[in-house]
C-alpha angles and dihedrals in degrees: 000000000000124000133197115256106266096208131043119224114245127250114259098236082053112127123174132197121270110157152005113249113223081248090063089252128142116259110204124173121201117283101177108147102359104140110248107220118221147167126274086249092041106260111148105264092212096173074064107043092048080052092052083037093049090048092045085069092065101063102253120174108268090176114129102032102309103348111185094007092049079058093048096046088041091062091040101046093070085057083048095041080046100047091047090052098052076038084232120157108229095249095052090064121121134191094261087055099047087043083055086053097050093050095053097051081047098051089033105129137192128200111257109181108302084341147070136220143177113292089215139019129245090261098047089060094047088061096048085047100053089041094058086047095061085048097056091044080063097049094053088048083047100054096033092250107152116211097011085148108039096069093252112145096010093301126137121300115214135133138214111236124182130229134209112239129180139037115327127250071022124136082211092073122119134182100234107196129211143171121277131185144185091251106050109116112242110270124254125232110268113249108233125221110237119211124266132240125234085236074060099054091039096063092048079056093051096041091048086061102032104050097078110255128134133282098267102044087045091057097039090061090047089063109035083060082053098056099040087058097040104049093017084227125188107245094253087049086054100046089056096056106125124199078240084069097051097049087050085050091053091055104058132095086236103031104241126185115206115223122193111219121241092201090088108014114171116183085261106079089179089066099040120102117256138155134216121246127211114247143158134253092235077062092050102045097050089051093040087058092046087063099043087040109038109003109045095054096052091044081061097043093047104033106028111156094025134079131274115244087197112216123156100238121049145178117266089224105032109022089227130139112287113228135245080253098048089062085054101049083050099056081042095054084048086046101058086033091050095062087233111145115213128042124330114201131147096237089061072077080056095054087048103045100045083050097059095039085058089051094054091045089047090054098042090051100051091234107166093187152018087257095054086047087052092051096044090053087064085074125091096222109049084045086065095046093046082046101056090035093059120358087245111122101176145037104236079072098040092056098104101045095040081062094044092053099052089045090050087044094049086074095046144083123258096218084079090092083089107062106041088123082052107046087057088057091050099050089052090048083049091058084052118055085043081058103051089040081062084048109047103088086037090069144059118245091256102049097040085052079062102052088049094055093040079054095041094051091040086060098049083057096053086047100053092047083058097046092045083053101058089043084066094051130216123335088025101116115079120232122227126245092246079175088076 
């Protein structure tokens, strides 16, 4: 069933009070997109608001309308939506009660077909569950209530177990705690994404220039399926790509593309974190044409007179900035028209792409095993270079793919080692010919002689830089700060 949202998202020029200057004047800090909680009949929820509040101060993303904090107000609108209904204040709640909303979110059913099914799995309760919990852990605290949460005096009676987190024999490893309580369903195995296959990625290509939409739309998604595979971008890294960024990327030795980070997005983009990843010229040029070509004409003809926000991926009827779930609903749309069974998502790219620069890190630093990889990330060096290869600035989240690269290697030969620039090149030359294979019968002869030889110079480029590289010999290319 589906429920009206119960916040708004603020406006971005939105700024609230948080302290008296010695000079009696009013202190604010920036509020833009932060989700502003209310009732089902449309009263202000302030308990919720001072949690969000309270969370904002840790420098949660805020990217996407709302990012982090819309997560955080989702789980926590069906205890409010619950708590409106038995017309029962937060802080009157008891652990009957809470057991009673549990149960609700867990026998909760939705019509499918002839059938029904549950509206959510066992997991995604549990989290709803153990954020409302920590909600509710704030709401004692707020009201003065001791032992809201121990079961004393008919409260509620949860506990706070820990968790484990990161690889294991690591020193990285953490104990991450979290709420638990009697009701909770018992959780359900994770179901992991497997990697995809480049026959995979060709037939969303074929399908983006095959299933009848325009030019442009033809050639953004072109593109959007280009850069996932060539940064590995999460979808809100993606989606901030600017053709700032692009022109930056054109003009260095690398070339390195500079992607702002989504994890903790503030309304400043200049001040947020972000790395440069290493990509090729072929890539470039095929994304610089798409914005002389296609993009730059429709910025004019649906913004003119104002000015241009410049972001790299743009909408076909407003010219405004895509979002991080627009990029998902298009892989889904290739997907379906694709023929391809199973889930479609753009950070299946990311799984692909952190995979095979292991791999290339693996290779170039002559690791034999998981444990040698393990030891070589204690030093500085090789985690910033794990780091700007891939965002990932820890083992406990590179587990996955630390395992995936040394499966993938166990078939190879080593002499590999020896063409990781290459094989970079290669991949990129492989996204274009099956490119150019979807356009051929889209373009004139003429104009398809030009895209070969905008392909085919792109690609001398890419070769000289490696060339020049190895000249210079090893230790020659320059990391970037990914601290910045």
């Amino acid at each position: 069933m589906s429920y009206p949202k119960l916040f708004l998202i603020a406006p971005d020029d939105m700024v609230v009070f948080s302290s008296m200057s010695e000079m009696g004047e009013a202190n604010t800090v920036a509020a833009g997109a932060v989700p502003l909680p209310k009732w089902p009949d449309g009263r202000w929820c302030h308990e919720v608001a001072l949690f969000l509040g309270k969370a904002t101060r840790r420098n949660l993303s805020r990217f996407s309308k709302g990012g982090t904090l819309r997560t955080y107000v989702n789980n926590l609108s069906h205890l409010v939506r619950f708590c409106w209904r038995k017309n029962c204040p937060f802080d009157e709640l008891n652990d009957s009660i809470f057991t009673a909303f549990i149960q609700g979110l867990t026998k909760e059913k939705e019509k499918d077909g002839l059938e029904s099914k549950d509206v959510r799995n066992a997991n995604t309760v549990c989290n709803i569950g153990r954020r409302s919990l920590d909600f509710l852990s704030f709401v004692g605290e707020l009201h003065g209530i001791d032992g809201f949460l121990d079961g004393s005096g008919g409260h509620i009676k949860a506990e706070k177990r820990a968790i484990a987190v990161g690889s294991h024999n690591s020193r990285s490893r953490k104990l991450v705690y979290y709420w638990h309580h009697h009701s909770f369903p018992e959780p359900v195995p994770v179901e992991k994404r497997h990697l995809i296959g480049i026959d995979y990625v060709s037939r969303l290509r074929r399908a983006a220039v095959t299933c009848g939409s325009e030019p442009f739309v033809m050639q953004r998604r072109l593109v959007m399926l280009r850069v996932l595979e060539a940064t590995g971008g999460r979808r809100s890294e993606i989606a901030l790509i600017t053709v700032g960024d692009i022109e930056e990327a054109l003009a260095t030795e690398g070339p390195f593309l500079k992607l702002y980070s989504a994890k903790k997005m503030g309304m400043d983009k200049s001040k947020n974190p972000h790395r440069f990843v290493k990509v090729t010229f072929n890539d470039l040029e095929y994304i610089r044409r798409y914005i002389e070509v296609f993009r730059a004409p429709l910025i004019e003809r649906t913004l003119s007179g104002s000015k241009d926000h410049g972001y790299l991926l743009i909408s076909e009827t407003s010219g405004t900035p895509i979002r991080d779930t627009t990029i998902t609903g298009e892989v889904r749309t290739l997907r379906i028209a694709a023929k391809i069974t199973g889930k479609a998502h753009p950070h299946l790219f990311r799984h692909r792409f952190v995979t095979i620069r292991l791999k290339d890190l693996i290779l170039s630093h002559k690791l034999a095993n998981r444990s040698e990889f393990e030891l070589k990330f204690k030093m500085a060096g090789f985690m910033k270079e794990v780091a700007e290869q891939t965002g990932h600035k820890s083992l406990g989240t590179l587990d996955h793919y630390i395992d995936w690269a040394f499966i993938e290697l166990s078939g190879e030969d080593g002499a590999a080692s020896n063409h990781v620039d290459l094989a970079r090149v290669a991949a990129s030359v492989e996204s274009s010919v099956a490119e150019l294979k979807a356009l051929r019968e889209q373009l004139s002869a003429d104009d398809f002689t030009l895209e070969v030889m905008r392909r085919y110079e792109a690609l001398a480029r890419d070769v000289g830089a490696i060339e020049k590289r190895h000249r210079r010999g090893p230790g020659g290319q320059k990391l970037h700060d990914v601290t910045q």
